[in-house]
C-alpha positions in Angstrom: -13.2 40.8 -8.7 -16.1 41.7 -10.7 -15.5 45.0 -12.4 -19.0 45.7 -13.2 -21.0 44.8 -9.7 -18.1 45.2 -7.4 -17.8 41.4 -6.4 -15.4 39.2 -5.3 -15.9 35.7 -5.3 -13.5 33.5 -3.0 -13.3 29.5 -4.0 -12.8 27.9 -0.5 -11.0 24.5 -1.0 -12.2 22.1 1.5 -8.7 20.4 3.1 -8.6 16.8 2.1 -10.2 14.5 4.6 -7.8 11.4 5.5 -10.2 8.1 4.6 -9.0 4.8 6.0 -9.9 1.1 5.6 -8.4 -1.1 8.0 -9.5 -4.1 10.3 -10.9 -3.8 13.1 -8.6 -5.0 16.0 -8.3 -2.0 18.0 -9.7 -2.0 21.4 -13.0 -0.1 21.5 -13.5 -0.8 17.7 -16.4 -3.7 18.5 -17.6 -1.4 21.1 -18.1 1.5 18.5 -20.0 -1.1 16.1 -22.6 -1.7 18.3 -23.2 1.8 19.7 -23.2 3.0 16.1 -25.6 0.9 15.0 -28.1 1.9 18.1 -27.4 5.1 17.5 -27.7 5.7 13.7 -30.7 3.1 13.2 -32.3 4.9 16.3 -32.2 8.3 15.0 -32.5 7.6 11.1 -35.5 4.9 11.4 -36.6 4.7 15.0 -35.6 1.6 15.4 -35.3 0.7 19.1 -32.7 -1.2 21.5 -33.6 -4.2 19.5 -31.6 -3.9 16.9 -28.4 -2.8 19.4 -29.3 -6.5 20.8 -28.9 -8.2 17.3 -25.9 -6.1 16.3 -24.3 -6.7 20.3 -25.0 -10.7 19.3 -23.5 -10.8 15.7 -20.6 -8.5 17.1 -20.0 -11.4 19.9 -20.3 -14.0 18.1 -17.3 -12.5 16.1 -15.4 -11.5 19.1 -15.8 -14.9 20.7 -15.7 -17.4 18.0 -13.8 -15.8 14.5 -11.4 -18.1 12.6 -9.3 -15.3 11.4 -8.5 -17.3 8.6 -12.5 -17.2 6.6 -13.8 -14.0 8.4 -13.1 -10.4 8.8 -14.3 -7.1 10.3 -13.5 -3.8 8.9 -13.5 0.3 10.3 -13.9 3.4 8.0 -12.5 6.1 9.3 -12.2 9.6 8.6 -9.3 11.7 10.0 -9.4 9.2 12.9 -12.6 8.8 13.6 -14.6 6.0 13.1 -17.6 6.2 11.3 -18.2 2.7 8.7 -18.0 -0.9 9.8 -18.5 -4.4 7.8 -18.2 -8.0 9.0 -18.0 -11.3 7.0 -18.5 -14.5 9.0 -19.0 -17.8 7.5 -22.6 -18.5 7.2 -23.0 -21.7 9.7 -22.7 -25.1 8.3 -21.7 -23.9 4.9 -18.3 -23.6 4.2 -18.2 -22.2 1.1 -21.0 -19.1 2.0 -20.2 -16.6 3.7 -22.5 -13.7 5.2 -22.0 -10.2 4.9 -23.1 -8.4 8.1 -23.9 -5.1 9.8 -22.8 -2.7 6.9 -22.5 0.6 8.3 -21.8 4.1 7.2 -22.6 7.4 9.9 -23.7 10.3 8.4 -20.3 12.2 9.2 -19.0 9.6 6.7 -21.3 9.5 3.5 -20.3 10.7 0.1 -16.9 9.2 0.5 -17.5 6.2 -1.5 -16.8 4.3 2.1 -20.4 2.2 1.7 -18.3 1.1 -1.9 -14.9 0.7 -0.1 -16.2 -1.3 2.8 -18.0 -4.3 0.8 -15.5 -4.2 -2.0 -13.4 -5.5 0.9 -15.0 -8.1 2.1 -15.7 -9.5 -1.3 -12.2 -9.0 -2.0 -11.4 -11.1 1.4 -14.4 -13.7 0.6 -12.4 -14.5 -2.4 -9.1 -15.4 -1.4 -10.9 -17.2 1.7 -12.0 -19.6 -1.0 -16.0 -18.6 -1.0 -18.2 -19.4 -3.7 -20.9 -17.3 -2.3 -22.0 -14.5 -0.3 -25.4 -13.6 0.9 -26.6 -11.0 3.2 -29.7 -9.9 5.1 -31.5 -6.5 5.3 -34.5 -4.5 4.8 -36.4 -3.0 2.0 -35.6 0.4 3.9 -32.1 0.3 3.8 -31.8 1.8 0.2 -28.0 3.4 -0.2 -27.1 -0.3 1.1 -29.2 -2.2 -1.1 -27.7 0.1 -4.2 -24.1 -0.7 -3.4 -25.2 -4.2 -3.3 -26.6 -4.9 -6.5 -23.7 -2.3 -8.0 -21.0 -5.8 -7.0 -24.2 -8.0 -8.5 -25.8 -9.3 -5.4 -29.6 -10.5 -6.7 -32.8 -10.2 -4.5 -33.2 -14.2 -3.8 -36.6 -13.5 -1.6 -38.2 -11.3 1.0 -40.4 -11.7 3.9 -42.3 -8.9 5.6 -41.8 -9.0 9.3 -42.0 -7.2 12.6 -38.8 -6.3 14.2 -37.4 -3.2 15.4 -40.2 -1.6 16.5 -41.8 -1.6 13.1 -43.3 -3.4 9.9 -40.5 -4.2 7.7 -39.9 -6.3 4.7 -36.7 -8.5 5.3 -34.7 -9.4 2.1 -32.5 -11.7 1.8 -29.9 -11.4 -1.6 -26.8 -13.9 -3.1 -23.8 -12.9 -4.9 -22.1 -16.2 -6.3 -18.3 -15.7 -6.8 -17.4 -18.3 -9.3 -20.5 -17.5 -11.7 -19.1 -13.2 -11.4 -15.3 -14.2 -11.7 -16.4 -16.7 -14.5 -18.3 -13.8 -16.7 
């Protein structure tokens, strides 16, 4: 208490919030992905049903074709609730690339780190899987995303403005090689 104005001042400590990485093999956790991502890219950038379509297709794909051995999908949660997602598939024909897809955080999970968390996994996974290199697709838009990338050393390899989503947007497309990084 404050002698001289008559104050108190109470420090509320926030209770510690229970973050979890695991992988996602829990029914409904492929479900969430692709509602999250309508959801979040509908109300953040006004992307429409689109998107949901290519994240429902890439979430498929995964469900329907995976070789558990060379690809991975991931859930953040945060006292039990869902709210991140990442995906590394191999990227087609190339055996020794692999593709970082659909990174997502909700906003009930940002400033956790779980952005940080989520593709220090998969790189982590893409290493022991025996990759050499791992690329990934977004948009100039998508800047906390495109920040944690280039934080693990992912370069800007070219872009390509295009129309998707219900808007003009410029589609990037960056590498990360693993053998150069683990080299240096």
């Amino acid at each position: 208490m404050d002698q001289h104005r008559g104050e108190v001042t109470v420090t509320q400590h926030e209770p510690r919030r229970q973050v979890t990485v695991r992988r996602a093999d829990r029914p409904g956790d492929l479900g969430w992905v692709v509602m999250a991502h309508g959801e979040v890219y509908d109300r953040q950038y006004g992307w429409n049903t689109d998107f949901e379509a290519l994240v429902a297709e890439i979430v498929a794909d995964y469900a329907t074709k995976h070789d558990p051995a060379r690809e991975a999908a991931w859930i953040a949660e945060v006292d039990g609730e869902r709210v991140g997602c990442i995906f590394l598939v191999t990227a087609g024909d190339e055996a020794r690339v692999a593709k970082l897809r659909i990174l997502l955080v909700t906003p009930a999970g940002r400033g956790l780190g779980l952005g940080t968390r989520l593709v220090e996994e998969c790189l982590t996974f893409a290493r022991r899987a025996g990759y050499r290199q791992v690329t990934l697709w977004t948009n100039d838009v998508l800047t906390s995303a495109r920040k944690i990338y280039q934080s693990f050393g992912f370069t800007l390899a070219d872009e390509q403005p295009h129309h998707s989503f219900g808007h003009d947007l410029i589609g990037q497309n960056w590498t990360l090689d693993l053998v150069e990084q683990d080299q240096g």
